[in-house]
Structures are given as structure tokens and as C-alpha cells.
N, C-alpha and C positions, 0 to 999 in steps of 0.2 A: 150386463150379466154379472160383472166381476161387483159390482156394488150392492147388487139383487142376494148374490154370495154371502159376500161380508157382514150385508144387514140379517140373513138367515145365522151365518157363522157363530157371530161374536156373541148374540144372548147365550149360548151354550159354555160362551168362557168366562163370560161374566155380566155382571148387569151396570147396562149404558144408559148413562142420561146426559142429555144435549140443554145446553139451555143458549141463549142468544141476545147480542146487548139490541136495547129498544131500535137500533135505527141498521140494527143487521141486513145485508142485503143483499140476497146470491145470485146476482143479476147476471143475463148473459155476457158472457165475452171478459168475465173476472177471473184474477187472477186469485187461489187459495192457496195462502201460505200458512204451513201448519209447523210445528216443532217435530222433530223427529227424535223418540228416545229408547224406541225397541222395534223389536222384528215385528210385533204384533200390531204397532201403532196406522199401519197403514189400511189394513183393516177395521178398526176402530173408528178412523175417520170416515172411512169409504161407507161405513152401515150408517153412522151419526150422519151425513151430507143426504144420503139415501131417504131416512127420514124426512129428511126438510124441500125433499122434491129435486134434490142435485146427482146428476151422474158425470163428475169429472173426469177428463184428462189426466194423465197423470206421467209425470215426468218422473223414471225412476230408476235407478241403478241399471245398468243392461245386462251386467252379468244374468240378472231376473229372467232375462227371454231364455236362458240356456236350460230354467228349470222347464221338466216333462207335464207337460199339461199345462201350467200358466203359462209358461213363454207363449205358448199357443194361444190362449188366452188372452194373454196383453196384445198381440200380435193384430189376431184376428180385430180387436177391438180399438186400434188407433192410440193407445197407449205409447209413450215415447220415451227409450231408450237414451240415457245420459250416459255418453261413455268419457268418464272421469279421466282429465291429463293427456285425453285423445284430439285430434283436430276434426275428429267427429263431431264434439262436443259443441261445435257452432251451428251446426247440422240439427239439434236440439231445440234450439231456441227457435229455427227455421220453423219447425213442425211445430211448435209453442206456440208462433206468432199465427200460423196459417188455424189455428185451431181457435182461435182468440176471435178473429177474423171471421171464423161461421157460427159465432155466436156461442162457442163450448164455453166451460171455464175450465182453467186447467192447474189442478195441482201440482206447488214444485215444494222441496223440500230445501231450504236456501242452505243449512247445515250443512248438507250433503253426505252427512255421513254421521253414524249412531255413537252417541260417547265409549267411552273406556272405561265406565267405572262397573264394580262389578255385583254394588248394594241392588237394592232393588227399588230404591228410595229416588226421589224427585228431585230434578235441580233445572234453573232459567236454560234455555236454549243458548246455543255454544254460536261462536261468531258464525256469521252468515256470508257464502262466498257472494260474487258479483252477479251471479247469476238470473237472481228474481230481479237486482235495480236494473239491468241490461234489457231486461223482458219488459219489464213497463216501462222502459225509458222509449223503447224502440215501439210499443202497441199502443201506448197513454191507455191502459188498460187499469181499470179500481184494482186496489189490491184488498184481497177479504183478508184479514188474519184469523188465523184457527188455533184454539190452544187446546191440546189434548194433555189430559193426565191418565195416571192408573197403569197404562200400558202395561209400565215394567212390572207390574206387578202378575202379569202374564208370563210374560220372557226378558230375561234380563241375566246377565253374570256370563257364565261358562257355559259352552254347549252343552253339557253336562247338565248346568242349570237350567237351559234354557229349555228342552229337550222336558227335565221333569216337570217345569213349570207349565210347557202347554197340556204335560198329560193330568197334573193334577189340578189346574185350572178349573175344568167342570164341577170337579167337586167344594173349591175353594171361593166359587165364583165370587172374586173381587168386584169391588167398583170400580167404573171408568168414565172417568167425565171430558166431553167436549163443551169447548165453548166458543161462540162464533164471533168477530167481534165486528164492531163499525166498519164498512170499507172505507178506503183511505186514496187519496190522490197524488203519487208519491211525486214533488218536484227539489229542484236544485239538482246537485252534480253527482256521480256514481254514490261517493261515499254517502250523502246525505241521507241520500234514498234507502242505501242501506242501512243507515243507524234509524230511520224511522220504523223502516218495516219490521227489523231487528224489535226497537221496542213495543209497536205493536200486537207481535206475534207473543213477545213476551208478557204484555198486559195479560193478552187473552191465556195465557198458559197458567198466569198465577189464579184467574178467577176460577178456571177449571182446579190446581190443586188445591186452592181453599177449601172450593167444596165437596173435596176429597181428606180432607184435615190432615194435608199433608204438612208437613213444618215448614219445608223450601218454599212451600206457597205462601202461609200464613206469615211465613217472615221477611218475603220481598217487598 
């Protein structure tokens, strides 16, 4: 339902367009690693995946469950709280792995947390914790990378901004582009795994803000 949501949601903020590299492939039991750079981006993905016949998992902040009606939401729907700096947080990957395992794919956000800047403009995804190399190191699970741009041009800066951003969105309806890339079979040792995925996810984020003529794109 939350993806059914997202894909109804987001034409109303803006207009999305997906495209995919030739050997794309959202296969069961894959792991979808996308860049994270606004509040908005998670729906963006979740409608763009929606499109292409995918309803993910989704590993995401837990504070999320506290909010009135999605926590319910995420809850009811096997959604998996990351409680950040917690010894919960191994607890995470548990429900990661067993979702992996029946065939879901599960979206993480290796970032784990939304940058600091307060333009509205585009920039490569920020290091990535150990998290997604632990999950494929531990399932031998493909890793999809996912590059989303535009978001911030939804919500992004000060709540202030953010706040007016989604209410004039409708009428400002930006672009927003996903882009899905090759899966990938991540081996070697934690770090490795993560400077791959890192760059992959990166790939796919520069091809989406190219075609968004953002400059961070066109200049990486």
C-alpha cells in the first residue's frame, strides 16, 4: 500500500521519470541501494520501483514508526526500523536478512542520514556506513543501485523551507529522476564492498542528475 501511495502521491509534486541501464534487474531477494537527499526522496523511489512492478522493504529511521498513521503503516506492512547507535540496530539486519530470504527486496539507505546543506541543488552521495556490505556480505544477496535526483527540489534547507517547499511543489511541479543501475555482486572485505556499492550508487545518481541538467551531475 505504501508504494501504491507514493506512486499516486508524487505525480501531484512533481513529474517522475524512471529510466533503467540495459541489464537492470529487480530480481527477488535484491538488495536496493538508493542515495538519500531529502525528506521527499523516499517516496520518489517507492512510486519510480512501483512502476517497474517492485514493492520493497524498506529499512528506515524508527523514529518514522512514532509518526500517526504511517508508523501504522510501516508497521502493519513489515517495514524495518533502524534504530541508529542502538544494539537494536543488529536486530535490523536480522529482519533484513529473513526478508531477503522470502524472496522480498529490501531497500537500505547506506547514508543513513540526510546531508546538511541547506541549497536545494545536487551533490554525489555522502559516505556510506557498514551496513548494506554487512547485509550482502551476510545473504550473498545482488545489490540493485538506485540513483534518485530532483528530490530536493521538493524539500530541502530549513523546515521552514521544507514545509513551503512541499506546499508549493504542486504548483511548481519539478522534475525528478530515478535511475536504476546494473546489479552488482559485491565481494572482498567490508571496506571493499563498501567503496563498490558507494560507487555504484553513485554512478546511478550522476545518470539520473544529468538528466535533470543539474551541474553536480554533469560534472562528476
Amino acid at each position: 500500500m505504501l508504494s501504491r501511495i507514493a506512486d499516486i502521491l508524487v505525480p501531484t509534486v512533481g513529474r517522475l521519470a524512471v529510466t533503467t541501464d540495459p541489464c537492470a534487474d529487480l530480481a527477488p531477494g535484491s538488495i536496493i541501494a538508493a542515495n538519500h537527499t531529502s525528506l521527499a526522496d523516499p517516496a520518489v523511489v517507492l512510486a519510480a520501483l512501483h512502476r517497474l512492478g517492485v514493492e520493497p522493504v524498506i529499512m528506515a529511521a524508527a523514529g518514522l514508526w512514532r509518526v500517526p498513521l504511517l508508523g501504522g503503516l510501516l508497521a502493519r506492512e513489515g517495514h524495518i526500523p533502524v534504530f541508529r547507535g542502538d544494539r537494536r540496530d543488529s536486530g535490523a539486519l536480522d529482519l533484513a536478512a529473513a526478508a531477503l530470504e522470502q524472496g522480498r527486496l529490501v531497500l537500505i539507505y547506506a547514508e543513513g542520514r540526510l546531508p546538511r546543506r541547506k541549497d536545494a541543488g545536487e551533490a554525489a552521495p555522502g559516505t556510506f556506513h557498514s551496513g548494506l556490505a554487512r547485509l550482502a556480505e551476510r545473504t550473498g544477496a545482488p545489490v540493485v543501485p538506485v540513483g534518485q535526483a530532483g528530490a530536493r527540489r521538493v524539500t530541502s534547507g530549513s523546515a521552514v523551507k521544507q514545509v513551503a517547499g512541499l506546499l508549493t511543489s504542486p504548483l511548481r511541479r519539478p522534475d525528478l529522476h530515478v535511475h536504476v543501475g546494473t546489479p552488482l555482486q559485491l565481494t572482498g572485505d567490508r571496506v571493499v564492498r563498501t567503496t563498490r556499492a558507494h560507487a555504484a550508487v553513485t554512478a546511478a545518481w550522476q545518470t539520473a542528475a544529468s538528466c535533470l541538467g543539474e551541474p553536480a551531475g554533469l560534472a562528476a
